[in-house]
Structures are given as structure tokens and as C-alpha cells.
N, CA, C and O atoms as a GROMACS GRO file, in nm:
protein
  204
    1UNK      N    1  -1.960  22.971  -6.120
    1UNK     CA    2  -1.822  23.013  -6.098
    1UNK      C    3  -1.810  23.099  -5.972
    1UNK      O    4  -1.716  23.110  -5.894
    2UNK      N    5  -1.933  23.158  -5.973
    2UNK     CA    6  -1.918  23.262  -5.850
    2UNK      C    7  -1.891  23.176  -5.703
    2UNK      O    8  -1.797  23.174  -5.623
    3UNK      N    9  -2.009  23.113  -5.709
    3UNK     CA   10  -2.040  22.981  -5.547
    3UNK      C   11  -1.879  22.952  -5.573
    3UNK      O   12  -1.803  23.010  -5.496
    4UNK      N   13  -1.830  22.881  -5.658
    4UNK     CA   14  -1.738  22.816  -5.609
    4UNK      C   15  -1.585  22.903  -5.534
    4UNK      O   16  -1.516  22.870  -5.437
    5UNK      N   17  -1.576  23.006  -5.616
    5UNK     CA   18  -1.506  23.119  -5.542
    5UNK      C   19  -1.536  23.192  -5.418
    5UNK      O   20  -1.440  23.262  -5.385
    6UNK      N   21  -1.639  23.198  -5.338
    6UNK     CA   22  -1.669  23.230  -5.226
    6UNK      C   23  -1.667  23.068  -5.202
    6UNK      O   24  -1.589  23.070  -5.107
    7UNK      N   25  -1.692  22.958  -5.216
    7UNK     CA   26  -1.702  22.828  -5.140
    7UNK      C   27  -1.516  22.811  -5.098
    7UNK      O   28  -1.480  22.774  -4.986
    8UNK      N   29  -1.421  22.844  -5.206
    8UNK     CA   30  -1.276  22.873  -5.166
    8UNK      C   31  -1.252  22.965  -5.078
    8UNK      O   32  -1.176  22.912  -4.997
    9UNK      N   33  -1.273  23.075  -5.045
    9UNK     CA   34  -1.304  23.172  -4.976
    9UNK      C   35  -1.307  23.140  -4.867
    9UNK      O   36  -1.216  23.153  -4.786
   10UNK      N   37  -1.423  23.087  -4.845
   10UNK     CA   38  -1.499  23.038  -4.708
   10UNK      C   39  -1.407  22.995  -4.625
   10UNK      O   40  -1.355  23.031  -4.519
   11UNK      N   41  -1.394  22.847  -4.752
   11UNK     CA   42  -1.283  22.762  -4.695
   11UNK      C   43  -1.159  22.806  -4.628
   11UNK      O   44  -1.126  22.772  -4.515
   12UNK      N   45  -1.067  22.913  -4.736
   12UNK     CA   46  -0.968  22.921  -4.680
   12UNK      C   47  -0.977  22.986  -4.546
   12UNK      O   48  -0.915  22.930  -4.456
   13UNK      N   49  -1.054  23.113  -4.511
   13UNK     CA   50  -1.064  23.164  -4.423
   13UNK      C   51  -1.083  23.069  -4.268
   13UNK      O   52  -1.016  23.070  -4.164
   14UNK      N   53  -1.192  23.001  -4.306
   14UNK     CA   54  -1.156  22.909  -4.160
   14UNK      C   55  -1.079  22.815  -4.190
   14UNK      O   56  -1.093  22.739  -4.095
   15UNK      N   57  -0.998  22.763  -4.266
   15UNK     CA   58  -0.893  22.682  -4.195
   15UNK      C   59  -0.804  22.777  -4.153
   15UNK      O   60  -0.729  22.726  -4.070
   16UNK      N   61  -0.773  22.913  -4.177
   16UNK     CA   62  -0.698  22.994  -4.112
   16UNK      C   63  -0.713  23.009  -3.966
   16UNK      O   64  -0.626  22.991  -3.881
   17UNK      N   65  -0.904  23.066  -3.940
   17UNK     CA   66  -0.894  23.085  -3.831
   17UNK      C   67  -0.868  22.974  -3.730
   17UNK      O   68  -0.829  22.996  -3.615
   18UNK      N   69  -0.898  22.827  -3.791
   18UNK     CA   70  -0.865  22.727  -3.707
   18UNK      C   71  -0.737  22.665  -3.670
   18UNK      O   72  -0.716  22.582  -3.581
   19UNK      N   73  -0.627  22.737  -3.779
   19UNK     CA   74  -0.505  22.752  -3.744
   19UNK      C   75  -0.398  22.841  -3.625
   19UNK      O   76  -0.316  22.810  -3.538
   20UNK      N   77  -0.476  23.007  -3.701
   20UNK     CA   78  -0.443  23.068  -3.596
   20UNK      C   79  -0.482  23.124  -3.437
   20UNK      O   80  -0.421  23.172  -3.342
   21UNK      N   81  -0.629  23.084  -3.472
   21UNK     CA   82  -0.670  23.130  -3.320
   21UNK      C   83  -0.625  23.016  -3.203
   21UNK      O   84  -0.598  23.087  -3.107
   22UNK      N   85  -0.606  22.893  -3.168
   22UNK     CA   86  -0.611  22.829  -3.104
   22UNK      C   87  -0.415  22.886  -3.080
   22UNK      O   88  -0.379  22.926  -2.969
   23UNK      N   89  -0.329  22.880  -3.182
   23UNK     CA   90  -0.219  22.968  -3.193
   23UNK      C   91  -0.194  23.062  -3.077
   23UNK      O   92  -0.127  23.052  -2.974
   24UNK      N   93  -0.276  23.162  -3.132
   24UNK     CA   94  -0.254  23.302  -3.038
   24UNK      C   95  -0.351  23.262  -2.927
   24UNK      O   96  -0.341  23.358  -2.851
   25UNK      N   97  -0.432  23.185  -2.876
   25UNK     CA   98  -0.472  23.134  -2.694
   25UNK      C   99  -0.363  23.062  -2.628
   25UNK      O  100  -0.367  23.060  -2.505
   26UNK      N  101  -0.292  23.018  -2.671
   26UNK     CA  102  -0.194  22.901  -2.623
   26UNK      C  103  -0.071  23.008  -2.599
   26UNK      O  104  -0.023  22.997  -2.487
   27UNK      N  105   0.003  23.133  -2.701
   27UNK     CA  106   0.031  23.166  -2.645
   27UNK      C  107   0.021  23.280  -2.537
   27UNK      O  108   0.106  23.310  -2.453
   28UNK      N  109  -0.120  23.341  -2.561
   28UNK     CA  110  -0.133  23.373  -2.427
   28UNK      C  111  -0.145  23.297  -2.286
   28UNK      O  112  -0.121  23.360  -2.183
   29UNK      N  113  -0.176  23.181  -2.284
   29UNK     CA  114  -0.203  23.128  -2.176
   29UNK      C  115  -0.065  23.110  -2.102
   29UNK      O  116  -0.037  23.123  -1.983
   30UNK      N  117   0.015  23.074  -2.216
   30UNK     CA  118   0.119  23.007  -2.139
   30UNK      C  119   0.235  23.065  -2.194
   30UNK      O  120   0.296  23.026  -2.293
   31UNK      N  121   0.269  23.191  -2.097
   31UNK     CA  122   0.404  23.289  -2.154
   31UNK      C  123   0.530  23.237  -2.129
   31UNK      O  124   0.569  23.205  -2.017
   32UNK      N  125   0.585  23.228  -2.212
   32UNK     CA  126   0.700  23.199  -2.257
   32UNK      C  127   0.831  23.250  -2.153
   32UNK      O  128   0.926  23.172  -2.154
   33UNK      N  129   0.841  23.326  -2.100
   33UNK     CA  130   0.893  23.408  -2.022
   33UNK      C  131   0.848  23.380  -1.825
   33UNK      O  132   0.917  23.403  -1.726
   34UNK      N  133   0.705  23.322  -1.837
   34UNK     CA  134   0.746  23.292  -1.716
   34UNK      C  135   0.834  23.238  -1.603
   34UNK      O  136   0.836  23.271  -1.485
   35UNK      N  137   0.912  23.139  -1.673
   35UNK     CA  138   1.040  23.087  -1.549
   35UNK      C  139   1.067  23.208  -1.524
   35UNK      O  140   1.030  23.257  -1.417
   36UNK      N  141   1.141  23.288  -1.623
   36UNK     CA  142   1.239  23.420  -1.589
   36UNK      C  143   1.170  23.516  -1.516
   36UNK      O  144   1.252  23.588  -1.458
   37UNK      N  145   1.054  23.551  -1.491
   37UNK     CA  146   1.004  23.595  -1.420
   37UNK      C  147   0.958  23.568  -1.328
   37UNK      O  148   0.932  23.666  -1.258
   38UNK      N  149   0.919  23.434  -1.270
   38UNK     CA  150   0.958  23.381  -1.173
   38UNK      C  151   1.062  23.352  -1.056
   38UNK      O  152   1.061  23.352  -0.933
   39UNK      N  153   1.153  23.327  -1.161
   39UNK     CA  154   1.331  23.345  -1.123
   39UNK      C  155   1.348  23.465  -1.030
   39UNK      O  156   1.391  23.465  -0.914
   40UNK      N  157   1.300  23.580  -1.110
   40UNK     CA  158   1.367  23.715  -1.116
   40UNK      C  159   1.266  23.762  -0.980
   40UNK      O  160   1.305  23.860  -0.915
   41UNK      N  161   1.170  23.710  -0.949
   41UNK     CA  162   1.062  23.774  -0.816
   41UNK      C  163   1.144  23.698  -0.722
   41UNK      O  164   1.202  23.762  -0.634
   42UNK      N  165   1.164  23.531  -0.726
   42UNK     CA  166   1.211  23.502  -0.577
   42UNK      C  167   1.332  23.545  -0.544
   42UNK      O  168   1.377  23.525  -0.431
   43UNK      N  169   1.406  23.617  -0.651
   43UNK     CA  170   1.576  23.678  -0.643
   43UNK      C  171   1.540  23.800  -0.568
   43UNK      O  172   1.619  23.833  -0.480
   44UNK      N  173   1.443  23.867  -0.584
   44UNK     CA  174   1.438  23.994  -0.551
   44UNK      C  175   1.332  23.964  -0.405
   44UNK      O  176   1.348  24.049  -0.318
   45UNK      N  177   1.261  23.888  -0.384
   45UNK     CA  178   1.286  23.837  -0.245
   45UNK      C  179   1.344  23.819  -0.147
   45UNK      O  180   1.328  23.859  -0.032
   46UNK      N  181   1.460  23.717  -0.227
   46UNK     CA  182   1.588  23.674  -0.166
   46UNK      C  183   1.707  23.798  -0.113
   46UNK      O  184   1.793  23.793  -0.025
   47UNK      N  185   1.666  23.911  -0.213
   47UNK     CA  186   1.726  24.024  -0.174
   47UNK      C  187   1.671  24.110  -0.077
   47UNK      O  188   1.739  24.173   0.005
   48UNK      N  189   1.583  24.113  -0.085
   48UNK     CA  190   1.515  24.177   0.017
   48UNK      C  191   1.494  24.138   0.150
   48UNK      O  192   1.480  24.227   0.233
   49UNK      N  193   1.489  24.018   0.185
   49UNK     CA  194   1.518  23.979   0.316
   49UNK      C  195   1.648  23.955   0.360
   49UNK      O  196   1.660  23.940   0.482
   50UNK      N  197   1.764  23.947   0.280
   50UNK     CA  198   1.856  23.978   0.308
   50UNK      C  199   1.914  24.110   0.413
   50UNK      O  200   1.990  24.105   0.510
   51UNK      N  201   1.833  24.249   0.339
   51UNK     CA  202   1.873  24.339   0.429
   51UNK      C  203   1.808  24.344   0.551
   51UNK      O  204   1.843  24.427   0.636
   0.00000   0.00000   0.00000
């Protein structure tokens, strides 16, 4: 009874981590927010050579 409760265990734990880690790399890699910050640097470029 014991094995099989740590064999659930086990289990659940990595399908978690194989859920969430690949999760939280993806969104670090690829922020969500970059257009707008992109946007917002060549605006403030655009302003700046203006004067």
C-alpha cells in the first residue's frame, strides 16, 4: 500500500513539473508585453529627434 502511494506521488509530481515548467520558460522567453515596449522606445525616439 505504501509503494503504491509514493508510486502516485511520484507520478503526480512530474506530470506537474512537466506541465508547469516548460509553462513558466515560454513565458519567460517570450514577454507578452514586448510590442508595447517596443512601440513605446521607437516613440520616444521619434521624440527625441524631433527636438
Amino acid at each position: 500500500m505504501n509503494t503504491l502511494v509514493a508510486f502516485i506521488n511520484a507520478s503526480v509530481s512530474l506530470i506537474t513539473a512537466l506541465l508547469v515548467v516548460p509553462t513558466k520558460i515560454i513565458e519567460f522567453i517570450f514577454n507578452r508585453y514586448e510590442d508595447k515596449y517596443f512601440i513605446e522606445i521607437i516613440r520616444n525616439i521619434q521624440d527625441y529627434d524631433k527636438k
